[in-house]
BALUM-66166 format. One record per residue (C-alpha): chain; x, y, z. Coordinates in pm, whole numbers. Layout:
residues N
site chaine: A, u: X, v: Y, w: Z $
...
This chain:
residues 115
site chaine: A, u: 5993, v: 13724, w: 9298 $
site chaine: A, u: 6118, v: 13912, w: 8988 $
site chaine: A, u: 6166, v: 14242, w: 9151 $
site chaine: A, u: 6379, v: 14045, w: 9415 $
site chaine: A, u: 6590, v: 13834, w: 9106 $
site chaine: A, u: 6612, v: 14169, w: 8940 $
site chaine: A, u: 6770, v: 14342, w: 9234 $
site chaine: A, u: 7030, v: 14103, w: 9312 $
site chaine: A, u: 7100, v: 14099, w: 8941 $
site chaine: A, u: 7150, v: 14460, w: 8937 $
site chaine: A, u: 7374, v: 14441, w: 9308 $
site chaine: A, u: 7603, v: 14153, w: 9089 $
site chaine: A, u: 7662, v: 14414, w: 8793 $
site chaine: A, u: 7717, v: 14705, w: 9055 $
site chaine: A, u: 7955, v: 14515, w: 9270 $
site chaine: A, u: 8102, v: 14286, w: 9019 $
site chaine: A, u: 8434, v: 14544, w: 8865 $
site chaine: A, u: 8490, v: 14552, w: 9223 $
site chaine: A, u: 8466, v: 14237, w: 9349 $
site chaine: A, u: 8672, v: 14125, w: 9042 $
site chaine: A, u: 8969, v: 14338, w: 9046 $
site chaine: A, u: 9283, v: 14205, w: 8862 $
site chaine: A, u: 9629, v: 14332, w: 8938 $
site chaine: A, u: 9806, v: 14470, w: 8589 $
site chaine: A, u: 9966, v: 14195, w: 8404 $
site chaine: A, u: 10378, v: 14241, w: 8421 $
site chaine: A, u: 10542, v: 14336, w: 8144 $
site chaine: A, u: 10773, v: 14060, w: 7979 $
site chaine: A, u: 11070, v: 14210, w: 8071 $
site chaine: A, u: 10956, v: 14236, w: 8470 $
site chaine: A, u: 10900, v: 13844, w: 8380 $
site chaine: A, u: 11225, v: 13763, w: 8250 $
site chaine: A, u: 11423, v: 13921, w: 8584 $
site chaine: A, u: 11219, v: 13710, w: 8813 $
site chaine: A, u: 11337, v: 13387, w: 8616 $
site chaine: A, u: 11553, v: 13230, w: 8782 $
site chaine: A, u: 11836, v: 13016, w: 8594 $
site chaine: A, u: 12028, v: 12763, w: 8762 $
site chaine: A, u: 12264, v: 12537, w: 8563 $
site chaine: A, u: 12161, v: 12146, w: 8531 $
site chaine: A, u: 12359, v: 11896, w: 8744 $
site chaine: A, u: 12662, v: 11768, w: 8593 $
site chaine: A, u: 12562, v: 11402, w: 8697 $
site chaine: A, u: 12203, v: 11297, w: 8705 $
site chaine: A, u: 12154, v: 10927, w: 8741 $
site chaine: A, u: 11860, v: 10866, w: 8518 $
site chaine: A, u: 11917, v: 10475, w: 8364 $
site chaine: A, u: 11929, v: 10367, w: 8735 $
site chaine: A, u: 11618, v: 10556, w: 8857 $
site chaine: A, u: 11428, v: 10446, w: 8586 $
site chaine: A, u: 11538, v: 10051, w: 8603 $
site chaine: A, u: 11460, v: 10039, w: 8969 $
site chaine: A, u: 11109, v: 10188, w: 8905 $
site chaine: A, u: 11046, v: 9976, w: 8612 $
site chaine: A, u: 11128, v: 9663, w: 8811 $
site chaine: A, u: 10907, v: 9774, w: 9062 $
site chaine: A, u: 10616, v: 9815, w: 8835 $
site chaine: A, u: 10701, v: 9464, w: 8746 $
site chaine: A, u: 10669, v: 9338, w: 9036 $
site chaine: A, u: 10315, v: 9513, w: 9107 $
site chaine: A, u: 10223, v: 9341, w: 8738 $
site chaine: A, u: 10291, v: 8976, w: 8887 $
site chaine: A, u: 10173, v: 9014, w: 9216 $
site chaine: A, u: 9831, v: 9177, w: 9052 $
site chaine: A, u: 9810, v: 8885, w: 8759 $
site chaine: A, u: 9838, v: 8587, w: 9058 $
site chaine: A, u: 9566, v: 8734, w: 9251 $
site chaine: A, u: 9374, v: 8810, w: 8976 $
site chaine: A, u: 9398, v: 8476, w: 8871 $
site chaine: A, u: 9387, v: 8310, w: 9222 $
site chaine: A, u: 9037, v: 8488, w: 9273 $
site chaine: A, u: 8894, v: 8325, w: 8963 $
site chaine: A, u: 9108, v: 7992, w: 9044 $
site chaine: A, u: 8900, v: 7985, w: 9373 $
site chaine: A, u: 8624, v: 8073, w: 9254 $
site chaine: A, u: 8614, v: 7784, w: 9029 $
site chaine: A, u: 8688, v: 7557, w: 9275 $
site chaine: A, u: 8465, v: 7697, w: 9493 $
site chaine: A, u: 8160, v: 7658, w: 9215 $
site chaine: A, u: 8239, v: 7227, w: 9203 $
site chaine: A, u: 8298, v: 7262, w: 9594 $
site chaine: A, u: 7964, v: 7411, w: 9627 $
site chaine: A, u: 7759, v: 7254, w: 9321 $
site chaine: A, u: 7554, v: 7019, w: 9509 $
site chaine: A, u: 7482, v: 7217, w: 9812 $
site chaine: A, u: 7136, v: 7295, w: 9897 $
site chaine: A, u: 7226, v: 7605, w: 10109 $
site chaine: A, u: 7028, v: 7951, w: 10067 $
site chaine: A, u: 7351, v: 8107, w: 9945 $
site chaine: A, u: 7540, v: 7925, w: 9707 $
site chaine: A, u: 7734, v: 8261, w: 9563 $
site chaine: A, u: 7842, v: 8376, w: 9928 $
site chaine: A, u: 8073, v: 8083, w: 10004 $
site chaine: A, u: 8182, v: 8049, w: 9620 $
site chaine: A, u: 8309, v: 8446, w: 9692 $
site chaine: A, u: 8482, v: 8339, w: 10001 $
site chaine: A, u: 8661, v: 8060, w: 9762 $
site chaine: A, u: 8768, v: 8339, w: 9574 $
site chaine: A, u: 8869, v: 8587, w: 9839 $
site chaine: A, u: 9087, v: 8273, w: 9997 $
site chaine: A, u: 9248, v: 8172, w: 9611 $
site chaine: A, u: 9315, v: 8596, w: 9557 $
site chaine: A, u: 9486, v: 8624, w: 9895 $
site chaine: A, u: 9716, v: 8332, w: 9785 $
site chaine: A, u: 9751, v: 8444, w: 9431 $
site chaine: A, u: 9870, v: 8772, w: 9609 $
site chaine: A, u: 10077, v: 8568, w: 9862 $
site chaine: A, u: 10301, v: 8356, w: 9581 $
site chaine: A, u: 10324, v: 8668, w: 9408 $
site chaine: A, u: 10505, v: 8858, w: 9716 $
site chaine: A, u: 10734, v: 8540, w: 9776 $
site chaine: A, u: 10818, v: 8508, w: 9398 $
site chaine: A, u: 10896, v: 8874, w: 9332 $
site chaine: A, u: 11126, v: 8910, w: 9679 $
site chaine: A, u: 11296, v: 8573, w: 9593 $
């Protein structure tokens, strides 16, 4: 086992200037001709790119927020909906209380943000 280890060891320092070969760095000045400069836009419409985008991020923020709190709205509901059942599993249908109250949470979000 060691002879083996050392004779791969001694292939990697054999082959490895090879197998690593760099082309020469450019010089600077080979760097600066390949720049290329073109001039800015006379016009770029920043303000309005930038409201849009924050309104749309708003928009994500309320939609997220109502299901958020729809999922833990139905999931209270769902607990005194469920509290004196006697089924095998009381958590699974207190979930699907909350999966119903997030998907309407996310549903009055939509129609309140496109309004």
């Amino acid at each position: 086992m060691v002879r083996c280890t050392a004779v791969v060891l001694l292939a990697l320092f054999v082959a490895a200037p090879v197998m690593s070969a760099e082309e020469p760095a450019p010089t600077i000045r080979a760097s600066i001709d390949r720049l290329k400069a073109d001039p800015a836009p006379a016009y770029r419409p920043i303000a309005v790119a930038s409201y849009a985008r924050a309104r749309r991020m708003d928009y994500g923020v309320v939609v997220t927020g109502l299901a958020v709190a729809g999922l833990y709205g139905g999931m209270f509901l769902g607990d005194l909906a469920t509290r004196h059942c006697h089924c095998d599993d009381r958590e699974s249908a207190v979930a699907r209380f909350g999966l119903g109250g997030a998907i309407a949470g996310a549903a009055l979000g939509v129609w309140l943000t496109w309004r």
